[in-house]
Every structure is written in C-alpha cells, then in structure tokens.
C-alpha positions, -999 to +999 in steps of 0.1 A: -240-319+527-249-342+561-285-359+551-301-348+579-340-351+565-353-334+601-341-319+633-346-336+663-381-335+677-368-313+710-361-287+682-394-296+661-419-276+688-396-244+675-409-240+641-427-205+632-458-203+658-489-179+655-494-172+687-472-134+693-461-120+725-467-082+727-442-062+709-411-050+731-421-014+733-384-002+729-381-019+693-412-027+683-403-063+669-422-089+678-411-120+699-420-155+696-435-171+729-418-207+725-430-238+745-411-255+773-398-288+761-401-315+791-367-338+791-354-370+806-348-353+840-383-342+843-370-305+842-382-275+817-359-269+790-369-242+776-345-231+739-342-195+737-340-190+699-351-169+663-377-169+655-402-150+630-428-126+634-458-129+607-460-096+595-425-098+579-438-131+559-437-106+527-405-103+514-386-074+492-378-081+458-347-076+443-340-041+425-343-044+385-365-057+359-343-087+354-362-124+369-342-147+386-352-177+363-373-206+372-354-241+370-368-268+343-393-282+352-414-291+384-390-321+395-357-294+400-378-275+422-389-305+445-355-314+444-343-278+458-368-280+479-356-314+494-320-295+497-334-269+517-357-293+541-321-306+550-297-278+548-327-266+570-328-295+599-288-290+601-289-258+609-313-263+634-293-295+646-260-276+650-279-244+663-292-262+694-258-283+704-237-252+705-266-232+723-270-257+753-254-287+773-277-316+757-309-331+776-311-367+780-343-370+747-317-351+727-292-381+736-315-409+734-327-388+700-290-387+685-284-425+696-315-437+672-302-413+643-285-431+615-255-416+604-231-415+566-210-442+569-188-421+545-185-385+529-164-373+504-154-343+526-131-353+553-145-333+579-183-344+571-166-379+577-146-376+604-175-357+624-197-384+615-171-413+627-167-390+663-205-388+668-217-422+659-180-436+678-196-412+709-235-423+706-229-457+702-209-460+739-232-441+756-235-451+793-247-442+829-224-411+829-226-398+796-249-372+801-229-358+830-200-358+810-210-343+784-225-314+804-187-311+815-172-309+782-196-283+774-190-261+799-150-268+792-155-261+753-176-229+760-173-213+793-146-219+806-126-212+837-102-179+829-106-141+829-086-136+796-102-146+761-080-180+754-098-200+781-120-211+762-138-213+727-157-189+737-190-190+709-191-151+703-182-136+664-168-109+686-145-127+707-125-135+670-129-106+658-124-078+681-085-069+693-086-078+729-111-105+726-142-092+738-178-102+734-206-073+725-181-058+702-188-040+666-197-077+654-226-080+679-241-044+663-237-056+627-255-092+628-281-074+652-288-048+622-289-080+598-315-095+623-336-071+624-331-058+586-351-094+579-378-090+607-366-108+634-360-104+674-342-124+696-362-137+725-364-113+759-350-144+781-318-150+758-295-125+777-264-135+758-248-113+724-265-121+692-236-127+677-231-166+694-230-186+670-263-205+678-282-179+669-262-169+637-267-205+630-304-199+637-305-172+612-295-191+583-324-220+592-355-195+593-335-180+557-338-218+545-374-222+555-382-189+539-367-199+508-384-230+509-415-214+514-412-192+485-403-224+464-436-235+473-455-206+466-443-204+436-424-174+441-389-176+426-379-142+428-381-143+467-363-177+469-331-162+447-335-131+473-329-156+502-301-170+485-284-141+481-291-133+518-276-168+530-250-165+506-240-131+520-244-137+556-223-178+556-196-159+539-196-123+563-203-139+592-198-174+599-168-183+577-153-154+584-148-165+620-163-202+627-130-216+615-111-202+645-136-214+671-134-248+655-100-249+660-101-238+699-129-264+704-105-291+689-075-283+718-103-279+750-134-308+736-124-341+755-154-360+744-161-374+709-190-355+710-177-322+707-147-332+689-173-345+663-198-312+666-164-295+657-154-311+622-191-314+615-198-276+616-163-270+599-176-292+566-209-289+567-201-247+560-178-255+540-200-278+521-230-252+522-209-218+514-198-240+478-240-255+479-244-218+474-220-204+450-231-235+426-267-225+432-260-186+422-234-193+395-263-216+376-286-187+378-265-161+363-256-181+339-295-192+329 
C-alpha cells in the first residue's frame, strides 16, 4: 500500500465541512458548499467532489446478533487507524489527478513529496519510478504539458469510444461504449444508499472514476471515525461496504482504463498515475479481504 500519510493540501480544504447548502428540492440530499482553492496562476480552482451531509453521520448496523469483534488491544486499533489515515489520503490523491489537469501548487506539492524508493508490487514500483522520474525534471513547460496529456488521456479527439480512456464505468461496461449507461444508475443508488450527493456544478456521470474514487475515501474516513468512537460494529459495516464497492465497481472496470491510458499517456506523469492506481487497488482489494477473513475467523 503507497505510504501516503496525507493528501495534498489543495485537497485538505475538502474534508467534511459544517456549513450545508440548501437541500436540492428534487432529491432532498444535501450538498456540500466547497471553498475555491487559489493556485499558482492566480485563478479559482474550484474541485467538484463527495462529500457528506451530517445527518447521515449515524450509520446502520449490520443485521444479526453476532459482533464484529474488537482487535487485541488498544495498539491494533491505532495501527488500523493509521492504515485507514493512508488508504484515506490516496484515495483522495488519485481522486483529484484523474478529476482535473493539475494546478501549478499541486505540482510544486508533488515535487516536495518523498516517494518508495521500492515496493514489493511491481506496479506500486514502477508508478513510483514514473512520478518521481516526472517530478524531479520538472521545467518551464511542464505544466502546459501536462495539461495536454490530460486532455489526450481523457478527452480526447474522436466521436467513437476508442479515442480515448475515457474515465466513465459506463464507457467499459456498456455495448457501444457509452457514458450515462445502467452503471451510472447503479453507483448513483450506492451514493445515495450511504447519504451522499454529488455537487450541483459537477455536470459529468457519477460513475467517473474520480468520484468512485471519492466514494471509497469518505468510506475510509467513516470507518476511521467509528474506530475512534469506539464503535467497531460500524467500522466492520464500512468494510464490508468498501470491500463490496472496490470489487463491483472499480476492479471490475479500472483495469481496462489503465490499459487505454498506457497506449494515449505520453508523459511520465500519467504513465505513472496509471500503474499507481492499477497496484494500489490491487493492493487495497487483498488489504481488504485480509482484514475480513481475520474477523470471521476471530
């Protein structure tokens, strides 16, 4: 798992806020206002994302009389804690690069990062060779260019669905390639299912793979969050949701856009954003199954 203790500070002023738009009166869900970010160019950037509204704080239990039961002692629990602080921040990480060219503070931000110098999976490694190999060279024109890749990565030039890797679960999952497909419906249910909205000003499906992405970071801080309060129950809950939704959802389709951004990404830094999603999934979907498996068989 990528030791990514926090995300990057442009993605820090996006954590659960109080302060609640009105509800949307046609779904009445609530919407997170979220701040404008300044960056380098002295432009707003403002990241349409999740986020959480505080009524659905409270959680449903799991059916039964059976507990999920409490690891030993109080040092496993800071420790899983820990985990989730990090699987947490790379979520968050890899939710903004795929939902937005980068700013220049993002840059500068990756640039100071320290990075594994090795992994034992061979795509945590070699995405972790491509991005420090890409940060450490930056120069005059690198935010330019990478600005270009995105758009060649993501958008595209074409008509058809092959002209790019287009960031939508129903682009690789529907027959003629085609975004707002049944894909779209079923993670939107999911969404709202656990409380949450998408913001009015992100006009895009909500099955891109930011915000699916997104999704499994607010699951992480919830679980997290329940760790702290005590509540084990509600944590197992949330595995069981992130286990559900990583193995549905993202795996089920990630793998293919992974491999479409490897033929169109030109720069190390979306060749690198590639492998580094494809292991750290990887890495997190077997993160989970360990996690589970120990519990039933505690």
């Amino acid at each position: 798992m990528p030791n990514l203790d926090e995300a990057p500070k442009e993605l820090e002023v996006l954590e659960e806020l109080d302060r609640l738009e009105a509800p949307a009166e046609s779904e009445g869900q609530d919407e997170l206002e979220v701040p404008d970010v300044l960056d380098g160019d002295n432009e707003h950037e403002e990241l349409d994302r999740l986020d959480v509204g505080a009524e659905h704080e409270e959680l449903d239990r799991p059916d039964g009389d059976d507990e999920y039961e409490e690891p030993n002692g109080d040092s496993e629990l800071l420790e899983l804690e820990n985990i989730l602080v990090q699987r947490s921040a790379t979520y968050a990480l890899l939710s903004r690069l795929y939902q937005k060219e980068v700013s220049r503070d993002l840059l500068n931000e990756l640039h100071g990062k320290l990075y594994p110098a090795e992994s034992t999976d061979k795509d945590l490694h070699t995405g972790y060779l491509y991005l420090a190999t890409y940060l450490s060279n930056l120069w005059s024109g690198s935010l330019s260019e990478s600005k270009v890749d995105y758009a060649r990565c993501f958008l595209g030039h074409g008509v058809d669905g092959f002209s790019a890797a287009y960031p939508f679960e129903s682009v690789y999952t529907s027959e003629k390639r085609l975004t707002m497909q049944g894909a779209r419906d079923e993670v939107l249910a999911i969404y709202r299912a656990n409380g949450i909205e998408k913001l009015a000003k992100w006009k895009d499906g909500e099955d891109h793979i930011s915000l699916e992405l997104e999704f499994m970071r607010i699951l992480c801080d919830r679980a997290k969050d329940a760790l702290s309060c005590g509540d084990i129950n509600a944590a197992h809950e949330l595995h069981l949701r992130q286990h559900d939704f990583l193995n549905n959802h993202l795996i089920a389709w990630v793998p293919m856009l992974l491999a479409d951004m490897k033929k169109f990404a030109q720069t190390k830094l979306y060749l690198g954003l590639a492998y580094l999603t494809e292991g750290f999934l990887r890495t997190d979907a077997e993160f989970l199954n360990d996690l589970l498996f120990a519990v039933n068989e505690s």
